[in-house]
C-alpha positions in Angstrom: -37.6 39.5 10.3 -39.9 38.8 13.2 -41.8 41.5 14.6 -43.2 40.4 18.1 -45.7 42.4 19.2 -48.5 41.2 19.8 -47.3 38.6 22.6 -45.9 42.2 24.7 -47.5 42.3 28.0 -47.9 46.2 28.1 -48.9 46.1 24.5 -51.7 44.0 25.2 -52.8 45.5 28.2 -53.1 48.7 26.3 -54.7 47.3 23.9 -57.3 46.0 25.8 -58.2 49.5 27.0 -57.4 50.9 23.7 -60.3 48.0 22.1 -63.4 50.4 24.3 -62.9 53.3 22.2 -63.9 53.6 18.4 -60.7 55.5 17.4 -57.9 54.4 15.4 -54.9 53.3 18.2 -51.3 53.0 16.7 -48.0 51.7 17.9 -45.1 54.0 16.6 -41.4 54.3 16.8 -39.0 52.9 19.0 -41.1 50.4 20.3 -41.3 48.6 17.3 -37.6 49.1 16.1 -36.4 47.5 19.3 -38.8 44.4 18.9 -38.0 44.3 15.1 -34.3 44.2 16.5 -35.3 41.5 19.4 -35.0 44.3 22.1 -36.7 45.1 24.8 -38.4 48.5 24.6 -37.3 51.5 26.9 -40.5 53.1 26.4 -43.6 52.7 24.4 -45.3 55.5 22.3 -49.2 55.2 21.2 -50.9 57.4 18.8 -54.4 58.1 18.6 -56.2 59.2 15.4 -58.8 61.4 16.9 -59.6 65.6 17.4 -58.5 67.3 20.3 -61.8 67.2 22.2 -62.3 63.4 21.2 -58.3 63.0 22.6 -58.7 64.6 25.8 -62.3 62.6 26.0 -60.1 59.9 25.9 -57.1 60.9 28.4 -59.6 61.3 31.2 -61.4 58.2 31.1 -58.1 56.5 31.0 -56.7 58.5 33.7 -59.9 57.2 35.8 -59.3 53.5 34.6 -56.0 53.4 35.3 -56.0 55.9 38.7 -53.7 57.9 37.9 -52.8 61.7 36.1 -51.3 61.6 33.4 -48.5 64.6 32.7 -49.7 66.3 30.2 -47.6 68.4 27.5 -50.4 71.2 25.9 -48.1 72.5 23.3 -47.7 68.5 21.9 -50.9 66.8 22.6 -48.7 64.6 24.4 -49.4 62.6 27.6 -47.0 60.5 29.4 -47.3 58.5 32.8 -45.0 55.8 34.4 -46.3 52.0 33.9 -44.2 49.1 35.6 -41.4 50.9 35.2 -42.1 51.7 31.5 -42.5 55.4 30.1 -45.6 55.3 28.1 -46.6 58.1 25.7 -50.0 58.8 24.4 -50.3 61.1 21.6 -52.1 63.0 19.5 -51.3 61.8 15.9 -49.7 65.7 14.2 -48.0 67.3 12.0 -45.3 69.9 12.5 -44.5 73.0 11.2 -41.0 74.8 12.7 -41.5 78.6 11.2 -37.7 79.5 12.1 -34.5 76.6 12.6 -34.6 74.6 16.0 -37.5 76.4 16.7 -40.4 75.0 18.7 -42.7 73.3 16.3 -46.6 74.7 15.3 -48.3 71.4 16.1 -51.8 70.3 13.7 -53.5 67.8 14.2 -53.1 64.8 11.2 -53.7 61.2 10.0 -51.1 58.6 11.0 -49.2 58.7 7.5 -48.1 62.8 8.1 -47.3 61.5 11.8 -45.1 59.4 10.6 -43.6 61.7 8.1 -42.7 64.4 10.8 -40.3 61.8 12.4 -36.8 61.9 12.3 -35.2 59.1 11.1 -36.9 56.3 8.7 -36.2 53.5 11.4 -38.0 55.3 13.9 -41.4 55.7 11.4 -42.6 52.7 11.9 -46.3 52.3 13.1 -48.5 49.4 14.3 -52.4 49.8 14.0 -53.1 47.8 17.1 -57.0 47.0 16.3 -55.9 46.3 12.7 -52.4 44.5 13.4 -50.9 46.0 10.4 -47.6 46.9 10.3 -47.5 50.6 8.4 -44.2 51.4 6.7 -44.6 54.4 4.1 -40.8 55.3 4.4 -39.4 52.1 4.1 -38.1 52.1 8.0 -37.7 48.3 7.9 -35.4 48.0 4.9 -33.5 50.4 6.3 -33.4 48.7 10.0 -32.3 45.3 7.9 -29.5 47.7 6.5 -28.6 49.0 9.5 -29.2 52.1 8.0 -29.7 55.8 9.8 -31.8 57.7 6.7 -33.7 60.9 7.2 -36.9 61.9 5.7 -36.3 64.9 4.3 -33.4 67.4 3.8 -34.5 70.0 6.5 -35.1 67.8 9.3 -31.7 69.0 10.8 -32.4 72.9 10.1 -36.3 72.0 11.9 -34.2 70.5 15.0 -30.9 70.5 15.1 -30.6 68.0 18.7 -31.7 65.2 15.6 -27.9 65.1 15.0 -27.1 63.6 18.5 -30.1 61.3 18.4 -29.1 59.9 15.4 -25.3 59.0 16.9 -26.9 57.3 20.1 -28.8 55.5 17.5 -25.4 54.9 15.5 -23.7 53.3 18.9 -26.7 51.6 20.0 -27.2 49.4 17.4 -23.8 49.9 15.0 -26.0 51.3 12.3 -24.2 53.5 9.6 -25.5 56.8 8.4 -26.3 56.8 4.8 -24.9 59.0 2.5 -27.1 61.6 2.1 -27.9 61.8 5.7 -24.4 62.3 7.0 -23.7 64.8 4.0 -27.1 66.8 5.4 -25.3 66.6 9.3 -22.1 68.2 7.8 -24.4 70.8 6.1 -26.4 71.6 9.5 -23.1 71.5 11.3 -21.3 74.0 8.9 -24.4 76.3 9.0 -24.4 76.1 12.7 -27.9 74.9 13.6 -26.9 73.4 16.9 -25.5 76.6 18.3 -29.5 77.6 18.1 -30.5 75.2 20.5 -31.0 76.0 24.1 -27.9 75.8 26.2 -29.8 73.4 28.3 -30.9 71.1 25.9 -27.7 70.9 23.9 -26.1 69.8 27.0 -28.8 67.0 27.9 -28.2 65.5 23.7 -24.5 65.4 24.3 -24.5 63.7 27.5 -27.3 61.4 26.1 -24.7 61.0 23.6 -22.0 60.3 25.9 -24.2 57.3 27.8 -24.4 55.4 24.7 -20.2 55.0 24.1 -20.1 57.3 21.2 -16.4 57.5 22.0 -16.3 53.9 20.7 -17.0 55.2 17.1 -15.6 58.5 16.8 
């Protein structure tokens, strides 16, 4: 498989900015799914190894370079802002902790290896040290993306967030990927215990239209 990254135009102009600071930059998820697929990208999400002071040290000197404010989520350590018509994400790299089901997550901050683990599905684990231009694959996300395989990382990522279900369908219709079988066994279990009756009424309804957009009908 190919993996075309480094010829992206809003890769490389991230990188460039990304090159002034002496912290660790990565490329993760979707991004480099879709490029491993020969897809364009919807968004782009960059992780930074760094402290919270060191991340926000770094959020306002871009926000300067690039003129303009990024919206920031507190809770997440996440930043996003619109660029040529491109969400981008900049993130603190974390861990997560979700003390009841479909809870809001305790957020820590973390190398990029427990980043990657909190994800939820192995195709989406995927990271890209920009400075180093090394792919990083500690769950095996590319196999499984040659499989067209949907895989979890672990068996309560459905009981930490439920809406995980619905992502993993779009995914399923996006690409005609299959779950495996442990996955869609741990879906029946979530489904039987009712962790999606725990998510917000507001946000349930957003996963299921999400769902809807992506022609799930074609495959139920």
């Amino acid at each position: 498989m190919n993996i075309n990254i480094e010829s992206d135009e809003i890769i490389s102009y991230f990188k460039k900015l990304f090159d002034r600071y002496d912290f660790k930059f990565y490329l993760v998820g979707g991004a480099i799914r879709d490029k491993i697929l020969s897809l364009e990208p919807m968004d782009y999400d960059f992780v930074v190894e760094a402290e919270e002071d060191d991340y926000f040290y770094i959020l306002e000197n871009l926000s300067k370079e690039l003129n303009f404010d990024f919206k920031y989520h507190k809770h997440y350590r996440t930043a996003i802002l619109q660029y040529k018509d491109k969400r981008i994400d900049l993130a603190m790299s974390r861990r997560e902790f979700y003390p009841v089901p479909a809870s809001k997550p305790i957020v820590f901050p973390t190398n990029i290896y427990e980043d990657l683990k909190r994800r939820d599905f192995t195709i989406n684990s995927l990271a890209y040290d920009i400075k180093g231009k090394i792919l990083i694959d500690p769950f095996n996300g590319l196999e499984d993306i040659k499989e067209k395989r949907i895989r979890v990382l672990h068996d309560l990522s459905f009981r930490d967030d439920p809406s995980r279900i619905f992502r993993g369908i779009k995914y399923a219709s996006r690409f005609n990927f299959n779950f495996d079988k442990r996955t869609f066994d741990l879906i029946k279990l979530a489904l039987s215990i009712g962790y999606v009756n725990l998510l917000p009424g507001n946000r349930l309804r957003n996963e299921i239209i999400a769902a809807l957009q992506e022609k799930i009908l074609n495959i139920l």
